[in-house]
N, C-alpha and C positions, 0 to 999 in steps of 0.2 A: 235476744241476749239472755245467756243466763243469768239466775239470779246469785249474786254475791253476796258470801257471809263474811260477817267483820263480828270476831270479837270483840267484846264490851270493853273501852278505854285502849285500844289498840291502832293504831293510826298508819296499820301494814295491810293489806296489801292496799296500793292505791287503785281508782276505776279507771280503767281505761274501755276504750270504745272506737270502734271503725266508723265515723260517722257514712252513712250513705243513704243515698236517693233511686229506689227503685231495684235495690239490690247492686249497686253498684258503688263501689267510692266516692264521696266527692272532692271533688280538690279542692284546699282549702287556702292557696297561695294567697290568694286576694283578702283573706282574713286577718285581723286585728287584734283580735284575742277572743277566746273561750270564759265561761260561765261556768259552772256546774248548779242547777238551782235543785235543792231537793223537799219533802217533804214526809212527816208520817202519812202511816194509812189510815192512820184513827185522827191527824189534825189536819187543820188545814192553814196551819202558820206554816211557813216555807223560809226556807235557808238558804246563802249563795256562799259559793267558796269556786275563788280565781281556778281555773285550768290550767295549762297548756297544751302544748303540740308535740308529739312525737316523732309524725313524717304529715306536713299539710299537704306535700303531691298525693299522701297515699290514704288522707281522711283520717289519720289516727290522732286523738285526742286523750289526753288523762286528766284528772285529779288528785291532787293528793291531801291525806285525808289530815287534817291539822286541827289544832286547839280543841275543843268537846263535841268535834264530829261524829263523834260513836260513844259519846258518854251515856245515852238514852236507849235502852232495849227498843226496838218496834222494826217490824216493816217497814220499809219506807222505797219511793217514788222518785225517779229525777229525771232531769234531761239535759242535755248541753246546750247551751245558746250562743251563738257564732254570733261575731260582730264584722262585717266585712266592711273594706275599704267604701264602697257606695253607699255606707250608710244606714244604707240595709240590717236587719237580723234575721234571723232564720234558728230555730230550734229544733233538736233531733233528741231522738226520734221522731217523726212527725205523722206517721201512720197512725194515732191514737195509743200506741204503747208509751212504757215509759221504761227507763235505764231501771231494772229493781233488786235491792239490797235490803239487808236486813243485820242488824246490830243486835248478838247472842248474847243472852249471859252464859258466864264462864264459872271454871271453879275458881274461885280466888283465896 
């Protein structure tokens, strides 16, 4: 995934992401709700902020970026975590990458 720039105190554009497994989609019908957890690359205190879904047959997934989500300049780290009907969770990326973004200052 490319990396996504958010201006500082700006809460446009939201992340979105094709969750998939092995290069392929996953369906995500059986799912309960999405996660976004994210963190800097310099800390290691970690953030959640609610998802949704944009097509679950076709694995697309978003965030949308609310209250002091990009109030903090840095690099930062995330992933989605599914919650499915069995109980189950599962988190994507899961190949060891991570969803990455980065919060610029701007001129103000």
């Amino acid at each position: 995934m490319n990396e996504i720039f958010i201006q500082q105190y700006d809460l446009q554009p939201r992340i979105e992401a094709v969750v998939s497994g092995n290069g392929t989609a996953v369906d995500l019908t059986d799912t309960t709700g999405v996660v976004f957890t994210f963190r800097s690359r310099y800390s290691g205190t970690a953030s959640t902020v609610t998802g949704g879904f944009i097509s679950k047959v076709s694995g697309m997934v978003f965030v949308d970026l609310t209250g002091t989500f990009s109030n903090t300049v840095s690099p930062y780290w995330g992933t989605f975590k599914l919650y499915f009907q069995s109980g189950k969770n599962r988190s994507f990326p899961n190949d060891g990458s991570f969803v990455p973004f980065e919060v610029v200052s701007g001129i103000l």
